[in-house]
N, C-alpha and C positions, 0 to 999 in steps of 0.2 A: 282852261289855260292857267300855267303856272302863276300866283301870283309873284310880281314884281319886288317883293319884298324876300318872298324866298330865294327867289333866283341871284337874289345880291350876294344874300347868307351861305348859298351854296359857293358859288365863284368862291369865294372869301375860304371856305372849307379846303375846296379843292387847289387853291392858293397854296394856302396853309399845308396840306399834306405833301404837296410836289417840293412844297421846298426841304420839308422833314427827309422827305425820298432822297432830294441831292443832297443834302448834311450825311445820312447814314451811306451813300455811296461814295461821299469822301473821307470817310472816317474808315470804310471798308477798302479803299484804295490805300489807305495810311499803312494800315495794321498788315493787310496780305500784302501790300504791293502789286495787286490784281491789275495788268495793263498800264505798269509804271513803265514810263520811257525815261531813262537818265538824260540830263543835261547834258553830261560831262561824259570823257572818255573812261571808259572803266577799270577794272584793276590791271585785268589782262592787255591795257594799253597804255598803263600806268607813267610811261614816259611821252605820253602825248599828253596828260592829266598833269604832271611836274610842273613844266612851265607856264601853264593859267597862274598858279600861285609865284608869289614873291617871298623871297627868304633875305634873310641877311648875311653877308659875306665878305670877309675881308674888308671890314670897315663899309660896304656899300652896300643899298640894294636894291637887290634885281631879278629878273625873274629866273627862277629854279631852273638851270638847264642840265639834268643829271650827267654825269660822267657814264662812262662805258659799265663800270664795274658798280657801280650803285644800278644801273638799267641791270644787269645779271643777277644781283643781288635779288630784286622786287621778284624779276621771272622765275628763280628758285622759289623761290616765297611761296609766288602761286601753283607752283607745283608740287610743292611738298608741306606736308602736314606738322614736320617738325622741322623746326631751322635753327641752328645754334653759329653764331657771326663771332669770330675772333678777330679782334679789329685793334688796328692801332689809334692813339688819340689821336684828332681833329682830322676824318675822314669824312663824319657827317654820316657814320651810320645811322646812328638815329635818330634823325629828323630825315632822315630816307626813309625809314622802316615807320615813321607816326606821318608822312607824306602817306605812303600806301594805305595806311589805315584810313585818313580823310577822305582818300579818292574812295574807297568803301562806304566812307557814312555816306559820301553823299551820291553814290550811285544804287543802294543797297538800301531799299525801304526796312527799315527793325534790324538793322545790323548795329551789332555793339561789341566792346572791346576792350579791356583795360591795360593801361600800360603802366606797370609798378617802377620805382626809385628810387635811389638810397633813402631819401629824406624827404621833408614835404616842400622843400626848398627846389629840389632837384624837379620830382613832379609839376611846382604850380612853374617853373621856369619855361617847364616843357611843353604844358599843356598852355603858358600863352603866345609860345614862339606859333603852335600848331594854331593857335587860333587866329594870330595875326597871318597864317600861311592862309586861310579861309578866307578872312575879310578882304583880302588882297586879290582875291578875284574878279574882277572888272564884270559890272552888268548880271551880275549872278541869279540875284533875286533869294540869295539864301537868307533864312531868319533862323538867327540864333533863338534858341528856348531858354537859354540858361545864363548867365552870367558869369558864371563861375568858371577858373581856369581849370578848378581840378572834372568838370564834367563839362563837356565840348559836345551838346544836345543840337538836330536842325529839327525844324519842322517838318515831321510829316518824311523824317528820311533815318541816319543813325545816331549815335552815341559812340563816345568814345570819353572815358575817364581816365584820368591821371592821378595816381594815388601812391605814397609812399611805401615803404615793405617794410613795414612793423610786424614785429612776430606776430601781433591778432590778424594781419591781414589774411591770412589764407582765411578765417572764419567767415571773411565778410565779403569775398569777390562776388559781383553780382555774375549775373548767367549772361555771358558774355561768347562770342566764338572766335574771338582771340585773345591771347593773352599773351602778354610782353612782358619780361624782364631785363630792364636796361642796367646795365653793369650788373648780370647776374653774378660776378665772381665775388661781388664786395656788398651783398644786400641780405643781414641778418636772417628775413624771413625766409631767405628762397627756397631753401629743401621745404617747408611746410608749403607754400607757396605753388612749390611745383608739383607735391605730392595733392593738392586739392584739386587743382589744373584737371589731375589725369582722367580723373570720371566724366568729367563737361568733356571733355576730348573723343573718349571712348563716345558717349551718347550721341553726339552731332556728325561724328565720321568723321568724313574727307571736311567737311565745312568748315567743322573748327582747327587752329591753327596753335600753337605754340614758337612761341618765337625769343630767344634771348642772345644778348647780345656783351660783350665784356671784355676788356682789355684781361692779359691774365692778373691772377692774385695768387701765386705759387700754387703749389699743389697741394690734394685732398679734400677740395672744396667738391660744391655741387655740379658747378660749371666745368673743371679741368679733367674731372671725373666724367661728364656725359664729352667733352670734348675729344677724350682719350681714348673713351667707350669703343667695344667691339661696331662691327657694321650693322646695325640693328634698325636701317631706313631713315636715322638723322640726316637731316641735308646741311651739313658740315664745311663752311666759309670762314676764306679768309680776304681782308682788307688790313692791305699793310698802305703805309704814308704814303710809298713809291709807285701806286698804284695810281694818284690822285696824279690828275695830269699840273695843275698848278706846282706842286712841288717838284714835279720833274722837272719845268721849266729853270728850277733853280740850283744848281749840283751843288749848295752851301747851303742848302736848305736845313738840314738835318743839325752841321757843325753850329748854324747860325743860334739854329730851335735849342738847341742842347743847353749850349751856351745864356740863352737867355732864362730860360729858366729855371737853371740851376742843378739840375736833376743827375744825380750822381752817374756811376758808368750800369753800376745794377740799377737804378730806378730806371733810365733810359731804356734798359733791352728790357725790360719790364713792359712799360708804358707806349714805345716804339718799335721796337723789334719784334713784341709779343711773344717774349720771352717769359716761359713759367718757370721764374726763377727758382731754381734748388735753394730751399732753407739750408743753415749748415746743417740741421738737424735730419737732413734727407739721406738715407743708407748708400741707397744706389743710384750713382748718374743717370740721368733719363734718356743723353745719348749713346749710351752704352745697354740700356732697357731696350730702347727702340731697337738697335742694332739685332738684337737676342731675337725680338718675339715677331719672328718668323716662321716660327713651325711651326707644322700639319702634325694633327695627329693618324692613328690607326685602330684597328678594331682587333686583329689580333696579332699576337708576335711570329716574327719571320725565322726564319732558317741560319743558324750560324750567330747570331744575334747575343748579345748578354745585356741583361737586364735586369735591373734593382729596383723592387718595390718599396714605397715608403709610405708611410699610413698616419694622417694624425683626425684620429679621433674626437666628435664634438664632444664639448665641455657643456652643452644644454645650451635652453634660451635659443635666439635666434645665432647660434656658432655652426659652422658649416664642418660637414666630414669630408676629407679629402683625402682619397689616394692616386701617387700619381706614379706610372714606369717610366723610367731614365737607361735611355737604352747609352751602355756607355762601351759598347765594343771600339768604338775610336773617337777620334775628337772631331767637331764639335759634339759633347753630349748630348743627347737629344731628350727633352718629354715628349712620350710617343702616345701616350693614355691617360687619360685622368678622370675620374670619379668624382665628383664635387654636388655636393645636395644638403639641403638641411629639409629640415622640419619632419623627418622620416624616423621611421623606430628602428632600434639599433640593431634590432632582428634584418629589417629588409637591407639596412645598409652592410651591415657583412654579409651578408647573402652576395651584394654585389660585389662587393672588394672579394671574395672567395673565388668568384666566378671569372674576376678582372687576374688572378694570379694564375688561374688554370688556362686564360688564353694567352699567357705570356711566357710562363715558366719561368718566374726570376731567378737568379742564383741565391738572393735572399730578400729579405722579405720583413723590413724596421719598422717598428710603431713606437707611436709614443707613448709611455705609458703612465704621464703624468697622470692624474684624477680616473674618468672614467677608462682612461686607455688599459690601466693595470690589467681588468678583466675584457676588455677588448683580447691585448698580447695574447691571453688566456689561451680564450678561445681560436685565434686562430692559429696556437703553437697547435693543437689540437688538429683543427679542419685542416691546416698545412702541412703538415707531419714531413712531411717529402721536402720542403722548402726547407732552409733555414730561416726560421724566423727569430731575430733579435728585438727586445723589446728594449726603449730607451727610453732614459730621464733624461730630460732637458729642465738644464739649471741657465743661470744667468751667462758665467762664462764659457758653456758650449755653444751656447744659442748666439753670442756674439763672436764667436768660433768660426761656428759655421756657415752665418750669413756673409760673415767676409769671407769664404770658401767661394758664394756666390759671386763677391763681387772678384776676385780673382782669375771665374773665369769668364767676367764680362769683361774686364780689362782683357782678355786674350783672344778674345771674342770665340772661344771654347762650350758654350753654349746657345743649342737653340729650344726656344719654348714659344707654344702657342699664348696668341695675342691675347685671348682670354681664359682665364681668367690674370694672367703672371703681369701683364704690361699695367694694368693700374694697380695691382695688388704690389708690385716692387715697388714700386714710383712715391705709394705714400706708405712707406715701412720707414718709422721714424729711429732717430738714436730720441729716448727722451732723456732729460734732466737730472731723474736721478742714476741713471745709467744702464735702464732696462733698454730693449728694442721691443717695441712693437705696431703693429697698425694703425694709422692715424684716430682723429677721432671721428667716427661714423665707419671706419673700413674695417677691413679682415685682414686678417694674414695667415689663411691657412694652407694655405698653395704653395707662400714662400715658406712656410716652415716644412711643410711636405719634401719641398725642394731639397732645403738645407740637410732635412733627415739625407735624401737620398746620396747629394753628395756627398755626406757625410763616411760614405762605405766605397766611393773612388780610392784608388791603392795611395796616394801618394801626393797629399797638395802643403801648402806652408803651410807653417803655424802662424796664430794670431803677431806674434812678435817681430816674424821676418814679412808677415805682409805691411806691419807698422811705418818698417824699413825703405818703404817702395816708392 
């Protein structure tokens, strides 16, 4: 029979490991989420999760009852991988959109998130509005890990950080599966920023998220650029003031707001109307772009048709070759084909603009023959033989010749062109300072000089002097 002294020591063993057992099953519950039941309603009922927290508003507060269009906003959210919010000020997008993220940390065992800021001022503001949205949960039982407003840690559930956008920040995003940028139109780092995003994005799938958000900031940026962006699966919102049902309530709301703050007639449709105000330095109106870039292209040319090729040539490095047909048998003139590719050898690319003139049959047929274009023209006076091909130099004053050709007939609305590549490529074709035009900084403009070539060979439009006039 055992003795009595072992049989203590064992108990005592077998104590000691059952309890080891429950620590490594709650640490294994932590890490996988293995049979975790949420407290709380979860993202996909995000508007039943709103109101457990308390927010501040209008001087009081009270618990978060969302509006219609913030509930619309979160549901896009969860249904799409990419969401870009054009918003006017004090809507409350986001602290809608860092609301959704909490109903995440704390439904979502190892869920984590970072949401970027102008400033670290703007970040630690955010990240304690979001944490007093947490604490304000009645009977919750949640424990903070952290302290800190800029990393909003629970126990045993997610993360979510608040960090400014300094240019090193893209270096240092931790691995997160979502990522915020609030006021992406006016935050230094965000092309770096956005561009480190994209591989976390790609690797997690549908799980991970991209989300930014921005009043505008003119145009050329990174935001007004993805906001203008062809259809490429962005889920693309807007939230204007008038949408917020308290301001409806008030039909002086607006002249009151204007008023009190001082904010000029352009800063207003800026900051409230979300308005991407034209610098004066902008070529061509953007409601007269819009208007344009409606057309469809085709694969080959039709019957009866006249048609002008224009070709402009890359210059190397990351410059794009562009050729594009302008079928100009009557008005509106139309881009019916376009070519546009870089990083290719100049062999395969005139292979295709040769192949792009034989399904069209232009009557003629422009290049540019600035730099590489010289032996471009060359060659396809040559492989064109049948065409007329005229080869062009473009100096300062044809090229601001001819771009006002374009806008002459967007004023008449004499033009139609496909959405992409022409509607952001016009939009940021700057006049600069010392009296050059060209692509803003980070864009291209080989499309609209494409363009310009080809109007260039229409019979009959003003000259720079009488369009001065107008």
């Amino acid at each position: 029979m055992p003795n009595a002294k072992y049989l203590t020591r064992l108990e005592r063993l077998e104590k000691l490991q059952a309890q080891r057992d429950k620590e490594l099953a709650e640490k294994r519950l932590i890490s996988t989420g293995s049979g975790f039941e949420p407290k709380f309603p979860t993202a996909d009922h995000w508007d039943d999760f709103a109101p457990l927290t308390w927010i501040r508003t209008s001087g009081t507060v009270k618990p978060f009852e969302p509006f219609e269009i913030q509930k619309k906003l979160v549901q896009l959210i969860c249904a799409h991988q990419y969401t870009i919010v054009l918003k006017s000020r004090q809507v409350g997008a986001s602290e809608t959109v860092c609301s959704y993220l909490l109903c995440r940390a704390l439904t979502e065992p190892g869920f984590s998130a970072v949401v970027f800021s102008k400033t670290a001022t703007d970040s630690g503001a955010l990240g304690k509005r979001i944490r007093a949205q947490a604490a304000s949960i009645d009977d919750s039982g949640i424990e903070f890990t952290t302290e800190s407003n800029s990393e909003l840690s629970f126990r045993g559930l997610g993360t979510i950080y608040f960090l400014p956008a300094t240019p090193r920040a893209a270096r240092g995003i931790p691995s997160v599966s979502v990522v915020v940028l609030d006021e992406a139109a006016f935050l230094d780092g965000a092309d770096a920023i956005y561009t480190a995003a994209l591989p976390t994005m790609s690797t997690l799938g549908e799980k991970a998220k991209l989300i930014l958000l921005s009043t505008p900031n003119g145009m050329g940026n990174m935001f007004s650029n993805l906001w203008h962006g062809e259809d490429d699966g962005w889920n693309r919102f807007r939230i204007h003031y008038s949408d917020i049902p308290i301001y409806q309530k008030d039909p002086e709301w607006a002249s009151k707001t204007k008023e009190k703050s001082k904010l000029t007639e352009r800063s207003w449709r800026q900051e409230y109307e979300m308005d991407f105000v034209a610098s004066d330095a902008q070529v061509f109106p953007p409601d007269l772009v819009e208007i344009a870039s409606h057309g469809n292209c085709i694969e080959t040319g039709l019957i009866n048709r006249e048609y002008i090729m224009a070709v402009d040539p890359a210059g190397g490095g990351d410059d794009y070759w562009c050729s594009v047909v302008l079928d100009i048998t009557n008005t509106p003139y139309q881009v019916v084909n376009i070519f546009r590719t870089r990083y290719k050898s100049s062999d395969w690319c005139i292979k295709q603009i040769i192949e792009q003139a034989e399904n069209f049959s232009p009557g003629k047929v422009i290049v540019e023959k600035n730099g590489v274009g010289a032996v471009v023209s060359e060659i396809l006076s040559k492989a064109l033989a049948k065409y007329m091909v005229e080869p062009y130099h473009t100096n300062r004053p044809n090229k601001i010749s001819n771009t006002d050709r374009i806008t002459y007939f967007l004023e008449r609305e004499e033009l139609k062109l496909p959405r992409d590549p022409f509607y952001s490529e016009l939009l940021m074709f700057r006049q600069l300072e010392g009296g050059d035009r060209a692509a803003g900084e980070g864009a291209h403009d080989d499309s609209v000089m494409a363009l310009a070539l080809a109007l260039s060979a229409v019979a009959t439009t003003p000259t720079t002097d009488w369009l001065d006039l107008i």
